[in-house]
C-alpha positions, -999 to 999 in steps of 0.1 A, spaced: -427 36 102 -431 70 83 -392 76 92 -383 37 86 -399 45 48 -382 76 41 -347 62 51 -352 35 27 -363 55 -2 -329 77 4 -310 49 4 -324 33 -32 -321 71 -44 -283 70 -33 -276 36 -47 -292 45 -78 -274 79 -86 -243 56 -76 -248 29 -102 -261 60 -131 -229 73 -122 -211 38 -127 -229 34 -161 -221 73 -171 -186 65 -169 -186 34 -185 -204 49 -212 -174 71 -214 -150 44 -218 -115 44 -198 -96 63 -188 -57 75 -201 -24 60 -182 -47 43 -156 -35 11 -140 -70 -9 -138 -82 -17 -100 -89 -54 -107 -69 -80 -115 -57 -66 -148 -41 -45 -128 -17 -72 -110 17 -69 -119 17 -32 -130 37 -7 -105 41 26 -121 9 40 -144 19 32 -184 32 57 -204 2 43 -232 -32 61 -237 -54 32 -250 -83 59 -254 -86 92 -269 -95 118 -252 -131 127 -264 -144 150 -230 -145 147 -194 -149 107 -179 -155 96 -147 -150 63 -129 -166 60 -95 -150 27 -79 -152 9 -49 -129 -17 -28 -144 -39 -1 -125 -69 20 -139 -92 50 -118 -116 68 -123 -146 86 -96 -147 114 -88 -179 137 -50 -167 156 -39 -181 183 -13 -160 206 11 -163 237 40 -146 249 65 -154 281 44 -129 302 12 -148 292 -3 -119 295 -20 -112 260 -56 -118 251 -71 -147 243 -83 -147 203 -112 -163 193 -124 -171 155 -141 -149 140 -153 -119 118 -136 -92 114 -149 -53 106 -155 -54 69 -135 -23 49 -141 -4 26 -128 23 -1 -152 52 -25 -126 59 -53 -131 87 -79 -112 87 -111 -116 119 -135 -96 125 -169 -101 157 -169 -83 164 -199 -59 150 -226 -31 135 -207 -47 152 -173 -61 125 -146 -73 135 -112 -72 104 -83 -92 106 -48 -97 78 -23 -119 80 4 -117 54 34 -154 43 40 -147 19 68 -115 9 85 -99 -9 117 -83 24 126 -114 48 117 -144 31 117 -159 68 104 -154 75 68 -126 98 55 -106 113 26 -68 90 21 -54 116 2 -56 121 -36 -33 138 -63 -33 154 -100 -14 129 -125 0 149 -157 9 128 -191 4 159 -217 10 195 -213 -14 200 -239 -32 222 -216 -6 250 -222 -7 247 -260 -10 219 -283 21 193 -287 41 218 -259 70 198 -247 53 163 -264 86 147 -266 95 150 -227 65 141 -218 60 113 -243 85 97 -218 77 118 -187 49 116 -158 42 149 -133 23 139 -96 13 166 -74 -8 165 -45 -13 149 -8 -10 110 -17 10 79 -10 48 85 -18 62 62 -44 91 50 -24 100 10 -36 77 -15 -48 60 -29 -20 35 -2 -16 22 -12 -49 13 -50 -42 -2 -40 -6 -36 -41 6 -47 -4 13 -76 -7 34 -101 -27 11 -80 -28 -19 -69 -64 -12 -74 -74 -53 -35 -71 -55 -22 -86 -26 -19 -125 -29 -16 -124 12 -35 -109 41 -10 -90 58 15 -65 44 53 -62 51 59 -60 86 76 -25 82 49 -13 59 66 14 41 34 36 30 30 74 41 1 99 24 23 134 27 22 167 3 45 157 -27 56 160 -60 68 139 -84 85 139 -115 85 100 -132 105 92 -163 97 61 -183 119 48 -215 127 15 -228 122 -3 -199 143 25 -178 125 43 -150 138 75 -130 118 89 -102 129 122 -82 105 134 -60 99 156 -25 77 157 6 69 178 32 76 149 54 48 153 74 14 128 75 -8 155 96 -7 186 82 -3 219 105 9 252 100 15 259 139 51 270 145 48 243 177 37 216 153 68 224 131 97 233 151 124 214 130 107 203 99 131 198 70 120 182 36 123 149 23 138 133 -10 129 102 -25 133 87 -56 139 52 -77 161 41 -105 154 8 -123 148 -15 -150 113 -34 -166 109 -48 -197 105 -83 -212 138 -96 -222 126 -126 -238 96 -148 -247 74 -153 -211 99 -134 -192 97 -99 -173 127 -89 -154 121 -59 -129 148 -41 -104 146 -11 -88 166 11 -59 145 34 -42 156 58 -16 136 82 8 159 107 32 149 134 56 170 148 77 141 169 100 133 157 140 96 166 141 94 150 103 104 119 85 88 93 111 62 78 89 73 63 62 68 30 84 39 44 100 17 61 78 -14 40 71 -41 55 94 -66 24 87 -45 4 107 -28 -30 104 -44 -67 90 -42 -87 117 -66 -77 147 -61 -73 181 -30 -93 182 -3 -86 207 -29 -68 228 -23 -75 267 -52 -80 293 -46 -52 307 -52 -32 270 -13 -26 261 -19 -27 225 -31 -7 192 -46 -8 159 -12 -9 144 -1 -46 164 19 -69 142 40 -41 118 71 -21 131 74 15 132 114 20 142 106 62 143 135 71 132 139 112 131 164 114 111 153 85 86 178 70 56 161 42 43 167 25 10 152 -1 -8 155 -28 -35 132 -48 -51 136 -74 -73 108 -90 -95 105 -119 -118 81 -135 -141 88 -166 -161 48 -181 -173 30 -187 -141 62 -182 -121 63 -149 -96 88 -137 -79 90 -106 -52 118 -95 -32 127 -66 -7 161 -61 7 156 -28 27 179 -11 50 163 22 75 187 44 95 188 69 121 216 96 120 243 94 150 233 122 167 197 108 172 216 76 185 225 57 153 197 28 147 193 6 119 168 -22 108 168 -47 78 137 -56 62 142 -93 39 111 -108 20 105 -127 0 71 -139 -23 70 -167 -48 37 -173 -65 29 -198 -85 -6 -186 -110 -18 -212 -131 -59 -222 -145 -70 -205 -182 -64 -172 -166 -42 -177 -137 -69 -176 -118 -56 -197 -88 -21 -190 -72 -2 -208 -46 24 -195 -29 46 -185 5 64 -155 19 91 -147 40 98 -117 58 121 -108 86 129 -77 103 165 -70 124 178 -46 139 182 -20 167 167 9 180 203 27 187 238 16 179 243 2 214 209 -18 221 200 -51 220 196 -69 185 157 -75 180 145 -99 152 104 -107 141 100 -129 110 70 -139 94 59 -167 75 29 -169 52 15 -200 29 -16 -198 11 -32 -196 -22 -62 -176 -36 -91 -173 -68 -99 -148 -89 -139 -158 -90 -138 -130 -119 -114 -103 -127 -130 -79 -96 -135 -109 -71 -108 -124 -53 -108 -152 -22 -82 -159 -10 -68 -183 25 -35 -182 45 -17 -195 69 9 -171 96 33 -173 120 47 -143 133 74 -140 161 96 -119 181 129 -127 193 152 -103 214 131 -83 234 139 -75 266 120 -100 292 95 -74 305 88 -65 271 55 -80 261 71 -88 230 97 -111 247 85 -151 230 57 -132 211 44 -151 187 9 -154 168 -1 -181 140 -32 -192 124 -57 -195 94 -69 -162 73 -97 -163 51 -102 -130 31 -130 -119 4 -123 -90 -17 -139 -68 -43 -123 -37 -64 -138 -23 -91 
């Protein structure tokens, strides 16, 4: 009972230096170039190039993201050889963010993974330095670059296309109006910079990596690395009343064998939909219902087109990801496809249904293989940090060779997902 009391009395102790901590930062009011992680924050890709606040000392914002889901899938293949799915709840996520201006025009990010299909144990994502004002070296030095110009530097996600904005990332579901991501999920945490360039509704983006998601300095873990380049080109701006036009090109190249094989395979917490394509027999992972290609030698490019007209959304992808011939010449095509439709006194309800299809082949003389997903559903924002949301999927694979357990995959079913980011 004695150890029963103590563990309860470090637990309010915790949850109240949390929540002093919450206040303290509130108190301090926000913070610079932030993109808000609530439902402000929908529609906004790169950080703004605005400081709403002046800088008036050292703020912290301690936040948190937390999702649930309610699944009921069914699945079969041609094998029948997968697992039976029942309804139920699955392994509530969660995120610890920290969020410190550190300085005029000086931001520091950090998110920790509390909770996740892939690692149930908690653990650092990866976090990065953000730079808006050099003001640090002297006053005003180079204030008219970087009145246009953003620096990144650390071991983060890489800002290749737009996708990886709208995603969920473990329990950060607040900006994605579905459950599931893209089915090649391109999101990778690797040692990067960044230089960003925002003006008039331009945007340029050249940036590097070490190409690597696990991090090693043995010469057997590195035997051919080579660095990879990324960047974006596009345009954003309102170009008349009720109407935001967005488009963007973003390309990420590596031209390494041991690197540049996780850009469709970098999130460590694991995919949305659980335990789907697992066989009887346990032939499956955390990572069931995406696709990973591997390319070594990986050229991928991407482009994104968004819309908004009132309540009208629209997001596209047309991506193309390719190996170099001497690693056998493969190439996939990623098409999707969102249209949203947000509408109440503060579009808080959405309806709305995406496409997304995947084709391609693992080298230049194997079969053709093809999985497209549909998703319909709609959601509510209960307040601006509270979303619910319900969707219906059908995912399947076509193509496969007939040993495969792929060959007539197909799952489908109702989602139910609760989320909180703050």
């Amino acid at each position: 009972m004695k150890n029963l009391v103590k563990g309860f009395n470090v637990v309010l102790l915790s949850v109240g230096a949390l929540f002093a901590g919450i206040s303290f930062a509130q108190a301090q009011g926000e913070l610079q170039y932030h993109r808000s992680n609530d439902k402000t924050g929908l529609a906004v890709f790169e950080s703004p190039k605005t400081a709403e606040e002046p800088f008036d000392g050292i703020k912290v914002k301690v936040g948190g993201d937390f999702a649930i889901q309610f699944q009921g899938l069914d699945q079969s293949n041609d094998q029948g050889n997968l697992v039976e799915l029942g309804s139920n709840f699955n392994l509530p996520t969660a995120n610890l963010n920290l969020d410190v201006q550190l300085q005029e025009g000086v931001k520091l990010h950090m998110r920790t993974y509390l909770s996740s299909k892939h690692h149930t144990e908690a653990w650092v994502k990866g976090g990065h330095l953000q730079i808006d004002k050099l003001d640090f070296v002297s006053p005003g030095f180079l204030g008219g670059l970087m009145e246009y110009t953003t620096i990144l530097i650390g071991l983060d996600e890489v800002n290749y296309g737009d996708a990886h904005f709208r995603r969920t990332d473990n329990g950060r579901a607040i900006y994605n109006p579905f459950v599931g991501n893209y089915i090649m999920d391109s999101f990778t945490t690797e040692a990067f910079g960044e230089v960003r360039v925002q003006k008039s509704g331009f945007l340029g983006v050249l940036g590097i990596t070490n190409g690597k998601l696990n991090q090693s300095v043995a010469v057997n873990d590195n035997t051919d690395n080579k660095i990879s380049f990324f960047g974006k080109l596009g345009y954003d701006d309102e170009v008349a009343e009720d109407l935001r036009l967005r488009l963007t090109g973003s390309w990420y190249i590596n031209n390494g064998t041991s690197t540049g094989t996780y850009l469709y395979g970098g999130d460590r917490a694991g995919s949305r939909y659980y335990k789907v394509m697992e066989t009887l027999d346990g032939d499956g992972s955390d990572f069931e219902g995406r696709f990973n290609p591997r390319f070594r030698q990986l050229t991928a490019i991407q482009i994104n087109p968004f819309v908004q007209f009132k309540g009208l959304e629209f997001f596209g992808i047309y991506e193309v990801a390719s190996d170099s011939d001497e690693q056998g010449g493969g190439s996939f095509t990623q098409l999707g496809g969102e249209l949203l439709y947000r509408f109440g006194g503060d579009e808080q309800f959405y309806l709305g249904g995406r496409y997304n299809q995947v084709k391609g082949e693992m080298t230049s003389d194997a079969n053709s293989m093809d999985i497209n997903r549909v998703n319909f559903g709609g959601g509510w924002y209960m307040t601006k940090n509270i979303v619910t949301k319900i969707e219906y999927v059908n995912q399947k694979y076509e193509g496969f060779d007939a040993e495969s357990k792929y060959s007539g995959g197909e799952f489908n079913g109702i989602n139910i997902e609760a989320a909180i980011s703050f």
